[in-house]
C-alpha positions in Angstrom: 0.0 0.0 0.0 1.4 4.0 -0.9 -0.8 4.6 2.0 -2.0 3.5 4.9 -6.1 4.1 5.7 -6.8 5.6 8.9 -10.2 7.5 10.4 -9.0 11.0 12.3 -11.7 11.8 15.4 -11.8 15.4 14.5 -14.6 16.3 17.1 -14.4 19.7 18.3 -10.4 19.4 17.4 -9.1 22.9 15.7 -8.4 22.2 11.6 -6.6 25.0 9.9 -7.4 25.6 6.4 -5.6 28.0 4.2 -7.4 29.5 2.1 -10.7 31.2 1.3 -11.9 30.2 -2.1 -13.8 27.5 -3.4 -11.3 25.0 -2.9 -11.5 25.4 1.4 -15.3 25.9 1.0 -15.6 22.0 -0.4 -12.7 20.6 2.4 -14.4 22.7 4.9 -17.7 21.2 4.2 -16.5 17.6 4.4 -14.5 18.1 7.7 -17.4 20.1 9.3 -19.7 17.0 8.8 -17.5 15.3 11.3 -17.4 17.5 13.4 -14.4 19.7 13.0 -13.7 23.0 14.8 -12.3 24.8 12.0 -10.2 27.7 11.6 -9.9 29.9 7.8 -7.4 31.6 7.5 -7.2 34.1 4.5 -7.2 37.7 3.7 -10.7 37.3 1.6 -13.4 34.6 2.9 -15.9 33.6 0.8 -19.2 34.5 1.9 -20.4 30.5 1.3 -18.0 29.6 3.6 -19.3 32.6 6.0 -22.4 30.7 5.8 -21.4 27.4 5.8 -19.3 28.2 9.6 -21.2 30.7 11.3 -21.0 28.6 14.3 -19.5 29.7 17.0 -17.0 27.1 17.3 -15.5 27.4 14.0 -13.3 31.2 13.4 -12.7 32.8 10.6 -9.4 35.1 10.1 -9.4 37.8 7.8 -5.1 38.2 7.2 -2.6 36.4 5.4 -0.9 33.2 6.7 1.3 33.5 9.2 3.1 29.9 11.2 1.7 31.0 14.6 -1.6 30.6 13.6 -1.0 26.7 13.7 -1.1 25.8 16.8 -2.8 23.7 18.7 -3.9 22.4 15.2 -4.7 19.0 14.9 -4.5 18.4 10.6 -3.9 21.3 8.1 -5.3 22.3 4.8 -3.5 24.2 2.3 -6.0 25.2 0.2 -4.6 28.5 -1.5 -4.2 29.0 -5.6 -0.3 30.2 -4.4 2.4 27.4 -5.5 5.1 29.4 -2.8 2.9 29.9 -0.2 1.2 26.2 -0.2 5.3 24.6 -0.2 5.8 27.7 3.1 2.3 25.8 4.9 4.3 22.1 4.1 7.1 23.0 5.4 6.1 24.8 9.0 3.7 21.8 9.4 6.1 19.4 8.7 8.5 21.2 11.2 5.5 21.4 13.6 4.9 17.8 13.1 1.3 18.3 12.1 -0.6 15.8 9.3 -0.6 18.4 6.0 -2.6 18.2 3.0 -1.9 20.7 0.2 -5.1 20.7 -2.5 -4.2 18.4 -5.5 0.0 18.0 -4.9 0.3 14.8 -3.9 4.0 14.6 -2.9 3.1 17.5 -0.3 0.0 15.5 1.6 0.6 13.8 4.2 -2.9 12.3 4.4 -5.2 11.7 1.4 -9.2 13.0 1.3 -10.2 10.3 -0.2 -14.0 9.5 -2.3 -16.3 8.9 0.9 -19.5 7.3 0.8 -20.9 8.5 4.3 -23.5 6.2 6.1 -22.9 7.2 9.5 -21.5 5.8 11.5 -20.6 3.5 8.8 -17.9 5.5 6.4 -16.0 4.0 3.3 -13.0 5.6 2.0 -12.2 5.4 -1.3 -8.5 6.6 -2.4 -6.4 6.5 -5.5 -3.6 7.4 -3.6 -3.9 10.8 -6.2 -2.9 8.7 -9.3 -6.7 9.3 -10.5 -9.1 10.7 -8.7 -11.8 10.6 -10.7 -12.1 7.0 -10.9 -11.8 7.1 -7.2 -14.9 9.4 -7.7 -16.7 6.7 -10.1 -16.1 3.9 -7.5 -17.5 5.9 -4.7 -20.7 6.5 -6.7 -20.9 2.3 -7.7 -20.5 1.8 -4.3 -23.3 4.6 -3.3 -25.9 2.2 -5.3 -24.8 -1.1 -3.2 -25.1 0.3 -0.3 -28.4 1.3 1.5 -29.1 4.3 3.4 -30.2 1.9 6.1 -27.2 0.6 7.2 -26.3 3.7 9.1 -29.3 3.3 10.8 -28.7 -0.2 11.1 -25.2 0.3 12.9 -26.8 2.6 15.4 -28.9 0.5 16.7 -26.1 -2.5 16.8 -24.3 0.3 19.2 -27.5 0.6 21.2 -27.0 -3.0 21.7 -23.6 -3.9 21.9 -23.0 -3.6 25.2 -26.2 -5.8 26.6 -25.1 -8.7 23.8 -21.7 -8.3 25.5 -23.2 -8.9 28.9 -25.6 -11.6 27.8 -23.2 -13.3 25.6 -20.4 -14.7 27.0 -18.5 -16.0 24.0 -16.5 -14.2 21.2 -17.9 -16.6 19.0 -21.2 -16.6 20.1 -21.7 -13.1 19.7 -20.1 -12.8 16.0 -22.1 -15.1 15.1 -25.5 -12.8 17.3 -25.0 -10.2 14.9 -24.1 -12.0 11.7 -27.8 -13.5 11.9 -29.1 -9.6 12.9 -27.2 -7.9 10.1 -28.1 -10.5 7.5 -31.5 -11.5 8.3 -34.7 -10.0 9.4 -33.8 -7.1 11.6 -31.6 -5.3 8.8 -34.8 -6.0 6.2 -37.2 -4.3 9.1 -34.4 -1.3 9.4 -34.1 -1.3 4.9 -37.7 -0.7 5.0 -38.2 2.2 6.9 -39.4 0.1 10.2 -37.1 1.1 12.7 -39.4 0.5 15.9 -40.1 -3.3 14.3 -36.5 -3.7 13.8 -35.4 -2.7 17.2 -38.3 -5.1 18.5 -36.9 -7.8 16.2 -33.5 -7.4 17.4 -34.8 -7.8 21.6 -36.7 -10.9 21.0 -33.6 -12.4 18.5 -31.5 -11.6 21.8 -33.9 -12.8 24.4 -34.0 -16.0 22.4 -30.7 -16.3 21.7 -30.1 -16.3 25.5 -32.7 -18.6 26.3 -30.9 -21.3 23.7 -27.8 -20.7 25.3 -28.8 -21.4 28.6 -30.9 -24.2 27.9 -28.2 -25.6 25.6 -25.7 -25.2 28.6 -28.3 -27.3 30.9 -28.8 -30.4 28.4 -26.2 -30.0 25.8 -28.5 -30.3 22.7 -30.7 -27.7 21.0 -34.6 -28.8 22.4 -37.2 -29.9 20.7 -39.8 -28.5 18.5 -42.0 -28.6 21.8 -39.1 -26.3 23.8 -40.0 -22.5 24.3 -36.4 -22.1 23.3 -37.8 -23.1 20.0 -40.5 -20.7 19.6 -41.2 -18.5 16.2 -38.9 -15.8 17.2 -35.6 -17.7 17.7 -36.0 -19.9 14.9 -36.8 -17.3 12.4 -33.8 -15.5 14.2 -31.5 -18.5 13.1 -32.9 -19.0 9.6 -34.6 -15.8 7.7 -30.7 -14.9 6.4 -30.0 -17.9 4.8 -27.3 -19.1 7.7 -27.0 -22.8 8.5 -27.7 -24.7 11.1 -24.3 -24.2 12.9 -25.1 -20.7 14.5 -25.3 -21.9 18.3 -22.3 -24.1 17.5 -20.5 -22.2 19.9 -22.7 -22.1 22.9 -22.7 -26.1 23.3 -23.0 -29.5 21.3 -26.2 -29.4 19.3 -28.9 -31.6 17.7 -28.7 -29.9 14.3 -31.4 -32.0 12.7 -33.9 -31.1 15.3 -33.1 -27.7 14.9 -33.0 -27.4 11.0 -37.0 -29.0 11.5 -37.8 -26.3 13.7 -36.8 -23.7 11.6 -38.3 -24.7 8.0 -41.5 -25.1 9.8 -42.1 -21.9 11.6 -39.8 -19.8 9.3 -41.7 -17.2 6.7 -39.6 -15.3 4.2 -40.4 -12.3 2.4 -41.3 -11.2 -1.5 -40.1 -8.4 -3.0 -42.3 -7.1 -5.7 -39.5 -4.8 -7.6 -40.3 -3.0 -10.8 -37.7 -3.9 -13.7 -38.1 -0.7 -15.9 -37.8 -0.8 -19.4 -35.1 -2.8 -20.2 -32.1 -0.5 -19.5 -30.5 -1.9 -16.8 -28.9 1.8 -15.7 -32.6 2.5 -14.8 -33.3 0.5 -12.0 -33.4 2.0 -8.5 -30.9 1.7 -6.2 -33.7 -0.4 -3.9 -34.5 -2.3 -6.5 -30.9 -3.6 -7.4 -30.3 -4.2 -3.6 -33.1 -6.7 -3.5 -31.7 -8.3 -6.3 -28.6 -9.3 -5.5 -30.0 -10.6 -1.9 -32.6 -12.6 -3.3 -32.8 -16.5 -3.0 -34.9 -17.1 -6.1 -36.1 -14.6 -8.7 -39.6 -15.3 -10.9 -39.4 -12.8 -13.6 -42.0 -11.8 -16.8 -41.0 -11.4 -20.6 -40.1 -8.0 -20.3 -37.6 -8.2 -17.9 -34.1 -8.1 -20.4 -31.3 -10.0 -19.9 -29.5 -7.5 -18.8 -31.7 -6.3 -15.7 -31.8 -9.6 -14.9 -28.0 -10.6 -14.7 -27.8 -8.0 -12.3 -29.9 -10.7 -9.4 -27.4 -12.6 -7.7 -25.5 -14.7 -9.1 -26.5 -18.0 -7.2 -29.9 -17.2 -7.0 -32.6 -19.3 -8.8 -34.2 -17.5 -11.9 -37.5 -18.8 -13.1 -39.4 -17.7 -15.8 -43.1 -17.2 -15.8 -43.8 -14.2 -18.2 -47.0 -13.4 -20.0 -47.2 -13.2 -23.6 -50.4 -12.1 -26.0 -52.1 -15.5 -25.9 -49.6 -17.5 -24.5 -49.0 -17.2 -20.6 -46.1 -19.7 -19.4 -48.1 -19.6 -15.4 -50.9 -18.0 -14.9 -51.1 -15.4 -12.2 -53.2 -17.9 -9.4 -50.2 -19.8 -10.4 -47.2 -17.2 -9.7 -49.1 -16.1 -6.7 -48.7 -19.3 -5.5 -45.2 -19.6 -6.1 -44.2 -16.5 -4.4 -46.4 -17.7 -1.6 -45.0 -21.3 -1.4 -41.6 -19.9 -1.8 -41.7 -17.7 1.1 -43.1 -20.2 3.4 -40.1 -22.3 2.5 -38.2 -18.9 4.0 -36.6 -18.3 1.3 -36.0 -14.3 0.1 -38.6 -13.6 -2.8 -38.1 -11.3 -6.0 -41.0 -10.8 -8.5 -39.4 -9.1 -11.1 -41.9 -7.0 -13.4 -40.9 -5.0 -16.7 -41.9 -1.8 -16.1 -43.7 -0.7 -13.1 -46.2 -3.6 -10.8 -48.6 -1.2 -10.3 -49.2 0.2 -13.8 -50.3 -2.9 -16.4 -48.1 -5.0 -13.8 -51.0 -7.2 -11.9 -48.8 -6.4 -8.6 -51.9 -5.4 -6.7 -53.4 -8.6 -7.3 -50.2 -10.6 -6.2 -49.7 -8.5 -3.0 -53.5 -9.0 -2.0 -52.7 -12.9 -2.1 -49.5 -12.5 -0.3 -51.2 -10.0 2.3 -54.2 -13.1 2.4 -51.5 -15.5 3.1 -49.5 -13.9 5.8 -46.5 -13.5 4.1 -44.8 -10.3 4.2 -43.6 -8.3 1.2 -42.4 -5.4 -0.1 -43.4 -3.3 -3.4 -40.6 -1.2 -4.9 -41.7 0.9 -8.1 -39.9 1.1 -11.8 -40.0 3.3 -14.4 -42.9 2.4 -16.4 -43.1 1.3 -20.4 -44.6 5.0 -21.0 -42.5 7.0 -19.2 -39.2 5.6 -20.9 -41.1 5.2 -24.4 -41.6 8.7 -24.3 -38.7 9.9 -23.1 -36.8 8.1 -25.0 -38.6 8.7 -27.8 -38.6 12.7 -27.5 -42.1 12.8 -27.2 -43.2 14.5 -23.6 -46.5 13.2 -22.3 -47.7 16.8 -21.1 -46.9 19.8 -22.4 -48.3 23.3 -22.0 -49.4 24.2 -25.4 -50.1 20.4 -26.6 -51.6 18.3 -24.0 -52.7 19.3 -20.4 -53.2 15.4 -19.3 -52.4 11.7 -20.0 -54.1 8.6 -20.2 -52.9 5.3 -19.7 -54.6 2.8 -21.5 -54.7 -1.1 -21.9 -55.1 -2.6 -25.5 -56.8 -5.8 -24.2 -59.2 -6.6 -21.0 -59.2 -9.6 -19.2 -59.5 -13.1 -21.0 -58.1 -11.5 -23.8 -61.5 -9.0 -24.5 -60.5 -6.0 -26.6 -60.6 -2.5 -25.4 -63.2 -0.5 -26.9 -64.3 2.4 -24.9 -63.2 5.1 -27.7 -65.5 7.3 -26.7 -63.4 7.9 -23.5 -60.2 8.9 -25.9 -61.5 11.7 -27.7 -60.2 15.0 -25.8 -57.3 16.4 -28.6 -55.8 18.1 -25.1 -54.6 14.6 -23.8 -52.0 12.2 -24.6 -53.1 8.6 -24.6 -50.6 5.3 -24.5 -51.6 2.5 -25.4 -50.1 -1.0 -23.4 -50.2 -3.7 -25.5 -52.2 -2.6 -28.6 -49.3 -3.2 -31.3 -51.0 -6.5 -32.3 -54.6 -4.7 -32.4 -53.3 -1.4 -34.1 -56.2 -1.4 -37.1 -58.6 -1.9 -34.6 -57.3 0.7 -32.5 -57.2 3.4 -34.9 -59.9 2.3 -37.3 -62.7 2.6 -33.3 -60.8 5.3 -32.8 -61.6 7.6 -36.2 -65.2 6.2 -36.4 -65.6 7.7 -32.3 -64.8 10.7 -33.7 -61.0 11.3 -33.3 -59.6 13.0 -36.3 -57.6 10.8 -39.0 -54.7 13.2 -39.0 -54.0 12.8 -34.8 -50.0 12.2 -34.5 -49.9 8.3 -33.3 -46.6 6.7 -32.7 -45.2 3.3 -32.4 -42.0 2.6 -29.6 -40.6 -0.3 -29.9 -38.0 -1.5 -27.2 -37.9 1.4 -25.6 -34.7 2.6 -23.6 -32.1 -0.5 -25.5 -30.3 0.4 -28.1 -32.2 -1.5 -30.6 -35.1 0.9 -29.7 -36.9 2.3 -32.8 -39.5 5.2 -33.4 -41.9 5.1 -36.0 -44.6 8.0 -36.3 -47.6 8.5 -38.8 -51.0 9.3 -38.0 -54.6 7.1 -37.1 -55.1 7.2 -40.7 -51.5 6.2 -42.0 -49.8 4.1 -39.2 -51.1 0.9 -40.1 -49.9 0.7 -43.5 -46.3 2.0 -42.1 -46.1 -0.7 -39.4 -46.8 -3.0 -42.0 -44.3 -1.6 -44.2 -41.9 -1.1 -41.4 -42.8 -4.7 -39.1 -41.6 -3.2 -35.3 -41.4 -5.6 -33.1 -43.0 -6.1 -29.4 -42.3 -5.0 -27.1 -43.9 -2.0 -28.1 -46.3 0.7 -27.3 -48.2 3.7 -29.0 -48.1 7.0 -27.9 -51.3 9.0 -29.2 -51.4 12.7 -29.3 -50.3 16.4 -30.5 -47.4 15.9 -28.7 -45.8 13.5 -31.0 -45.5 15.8 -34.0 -42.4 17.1 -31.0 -40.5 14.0 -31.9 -38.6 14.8 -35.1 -37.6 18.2 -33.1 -36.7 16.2 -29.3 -35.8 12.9 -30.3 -32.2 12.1 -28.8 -31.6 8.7 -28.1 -30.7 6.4 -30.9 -32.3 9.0 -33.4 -30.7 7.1 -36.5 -32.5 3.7 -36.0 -36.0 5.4 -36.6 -38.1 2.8 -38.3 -35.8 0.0 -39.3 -33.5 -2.9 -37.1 -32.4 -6.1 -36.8 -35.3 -7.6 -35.1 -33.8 -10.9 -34.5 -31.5 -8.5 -32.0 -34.9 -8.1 -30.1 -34.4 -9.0 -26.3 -38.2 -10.1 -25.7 -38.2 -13.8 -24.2 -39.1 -16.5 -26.2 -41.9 -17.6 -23.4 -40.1 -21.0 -21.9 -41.4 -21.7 -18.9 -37.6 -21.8 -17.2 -34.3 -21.0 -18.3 -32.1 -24.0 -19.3 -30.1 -23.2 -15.9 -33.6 -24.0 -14.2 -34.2 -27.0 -16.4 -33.7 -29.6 -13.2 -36.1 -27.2 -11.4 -39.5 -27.8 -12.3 -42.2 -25.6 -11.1 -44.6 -27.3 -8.1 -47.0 -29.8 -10.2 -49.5 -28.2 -7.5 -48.6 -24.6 -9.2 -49.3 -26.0 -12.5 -52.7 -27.7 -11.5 -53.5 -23.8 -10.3 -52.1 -22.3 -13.3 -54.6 -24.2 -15.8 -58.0 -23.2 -13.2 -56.4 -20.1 -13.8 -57.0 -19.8 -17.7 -60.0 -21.2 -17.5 -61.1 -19.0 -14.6 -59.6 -15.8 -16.5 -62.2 -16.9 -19.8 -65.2 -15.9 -17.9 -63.6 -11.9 -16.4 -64.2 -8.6 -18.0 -62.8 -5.4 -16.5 -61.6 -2.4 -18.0 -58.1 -1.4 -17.1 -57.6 2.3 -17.8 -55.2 5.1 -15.7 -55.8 8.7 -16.2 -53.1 11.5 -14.9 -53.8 15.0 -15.0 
């Protein structure tokens, strides 16, 4: 290592900073975050940084540097556009023996600021040792999507704790192994979902548990029974919702691991995570989103999810596939909603991954309404959905002033595959309408439309694969789009965007703006509609799932419902 990583306590300690520009305005904000008294010392101070430390505890000096002014000093900060006086700060602090830094001169710091990615009390530092900082820069911000806001929260509430485990806990091992079930299991999901009071609830009953195992392990020398209080929900969904084995009170005493590992699978529930994919563009996800992907146990994902999104789930995780195509649905949704269901009470970690958003076109109401039916807890986390990227992407803005004043978000089909024919509702030339899935019933769609009363010469378009680069555009009118998609043949997944605000296109359009119309369609990324990847082949879904997929389809022949959203 050039250098050696260390973590200054700069509470209430005096830091000197030279300088009053810009340069001390950004190292004075970082070093009054932990807590720094600091001292500026220049002839002109910016009035940010007047702002920034109008504390009392910080002081600002209005002359020009002198040595004297360093003491008591804990670090230094020469932070001055001056090349001789920056070398004069190095050398007195050198002499003084006092930590330097001078601003971007590497062979005259003595400590590096490095990239910080700041979850308090948890902090990462991130340093290039000044060979290139701004990859430092990039690493810190990969790092900021890997690594929840939570766990800050999450470390307090360990320090609220540690010193009861301590007491409770006799062993070393024993309490490693306390918090390695806390920080990976359900405590840390209660804290990454907003439910601090549950998590700190979580965490006294994993304890009192924990304790009551460890004395009642010391009295026999085995783990007890299924009929044992020391066996009850909380300790054995303690032991078991993170995925840890059965080894976990290995160091309190001998134990019966196969009574233990029966315990657990039957009182253990997991959890599903109902996470919007977005698009297809896999820089689109959230940072939530991604987070309960790569902690997931087994993923059940739809056709539009692409390949891409979903290489981002963790590596090891199972990856089924139960999409939904136009007339051909590889599970049925009583089907998938027993999946997730099943899966969770087998404890395992649950994603649903949805293209798009689960709330919009998505059917994630309907899932979380079973879940919610059977006990099993679940989380919904919301993607960018088909219209929002189409139009972006596209160039086309959904609402705008002097073209459209609301949006409509419209389904192409009911259920059981009924067509969607209220045009009567579409007719306002001030609002934009998209279409979900009406590429396969375009005539239709524009022929209803023009006999409702919608003028032939409305702007329509047609995004296909919106946000990947094999997205393409093509725009006509309700009188001349059918005869260009068939000239043109884009494929699904695709959507139509309806509306003045489309004839904006040719002016906005930004993103892949030379692929308008034509593509390779045998680049498209839409699954084929197997039931499970070859990687699941061995891993056939429940026969029971399948019985309840087919009641399903027929069940689904005999519903009608229109499915329409209106924003504005």
């Amino acid at each position: 290592m050039n250098t050696f990583p260390l973590f200054f306590k700069l509470e209430d300690r005096k830091v000197l900073i030279v300088g009053g520009g810009d340069v001390a305005l950004r190292k004075a904000d970082l070093l009054s975050r932990a807590g720094a008294a600091i001292t500026i010392l220049a002839p002109d101070i910016s009035t940010e940084i007047q702002a920034l430390l109008s504390d009392d505890k910080h002081e600002l000096i209005y002359k020009n540097y002198n040595k004297s002014y360093m003491t008591g000093a804990r670090v230094i900060i020469a932070a001055t556009d001056d090349e001789t006086l920056n070398h004069q700060v190095h050398a007195d602090a050198t002499a003084l023996n006092i930590p330097v830094n001078v601003v971007d001169t590497p062979h005259l710091c003595d400590f590096i600021f490095p990239a910080i990615v700041d979850r308090n009390p948890i902090v990462i530092g991130i340093s290039s040792n000044g060979k290139a900082p701004v990859l430092a820069r990039l690493l810190r911000a990969r790092l900021e999507t890997l690594i929840p806001q939570g766990y800050g929260k999450l470390a307090k509430l360990a320090g609220e704790f540690r010193s009861e485990v301590k007491r409770k806990i006799p062993t070393l091992t024993g309490r490693r192994q306390f918090w390695e079930r806390a920080f990976e299991g359900q405590v840390s999901q209660l804290m990454f979902a907003g439910n601090e009071r549950e998590a700190t609830t979580q965490l006294k009953a994993d304890l009192e548990s924990t304790v009551a195992a460890l004395k009642n392990s010391t009295n026999h020398s085995v783990v007890p029974d299924a009929h044992s209080p020391a066996n009850s929900p909380a300790t054995t969904t303690s032991q078991h919702s993170q995925g840890h084995s059965t080894e976990s009170l290995s160091a309190f005493a001998p134990v019966a691991t196969d009574k233990l590992t029966t315990t657990q699978h039957t009182a253990i529930v997991g959890e599903v995570y109902i996470v919007g994919a977005g698009p297809g563009d896999p820089e689109l996800l959230t940072f939530k989103a991604l987070r309960l992907m790569q902690q997931a146990d087994i993923v059940y994902y739809d056709a539009l999810v692409s390949p891409q999104v979903l290489d981002l789930c963790r590596r090891d995780a199972d990856k089924v596939f139960v999409g939904k195509k136009r007339s051909n649905h590889a599970v049925a949704q009583l089907g998938i909603n027993e999946l997730l269901i099943n899966s969770a009470k087998q404890g395992r970690r649950v994603v649903r991954l949805k293209g798009g958003d689960p709330f919009i076109f998505g059917r994630g109401g309907e899932e979380i309404e079973s879940l919610r039916a059977h006990g099993v807890p679940y989380q919904v986390v919301p993607g960018i959905t088909a219209a929002n990227a189409a139009a972006s992407y596209a160039g086309i803005p959904l609402t705008h002033r002097d073209h459209s004043q609301s949006v409509r978000f419209v389904t192409g089909f009911l259920k059981a595959g009924a067509p969607n024919e209220k045009f009567e509702n579409l007719l306002d030339s001030n609002e934009t309408v998209v279409f979900y899935m009406g590429l396969h019933s375009l005539a239709r769609l524009t022929t209803g439309l023009i006999n409702a009363g919608r003028s032939s010469e409305t702007p329509i378009a047609i995004v296909s694969n919106a946000s990947m680069p094999n997205q393409q555009v093509l725009t006509g009118t309700l009188e001349s789009i059918v005869e260009l998609q068939e000239q043109n043949q884009l494929p699904t997944p695709a959507l139509l965007i309806m509306g003045d605000v489309v004839a904006l296109h040719d002016d906005l359009a930004w993103y892949n703006k030379h692929n308008k119309n034509t593509g390779a369609t045998e680049d498209n990324w839409l699954r084929t509609g197997t039931a499970i990847t070859d990687q699941d082949a061995k891993k056939p879904i429940d026969q029971q799932a399948h019985a309840l997929s087919m009641v399903a389809n027929l069940a689904a022949q005999q519903e009608e419902s229109l499915e329409q959203l209106v924003i504005g």
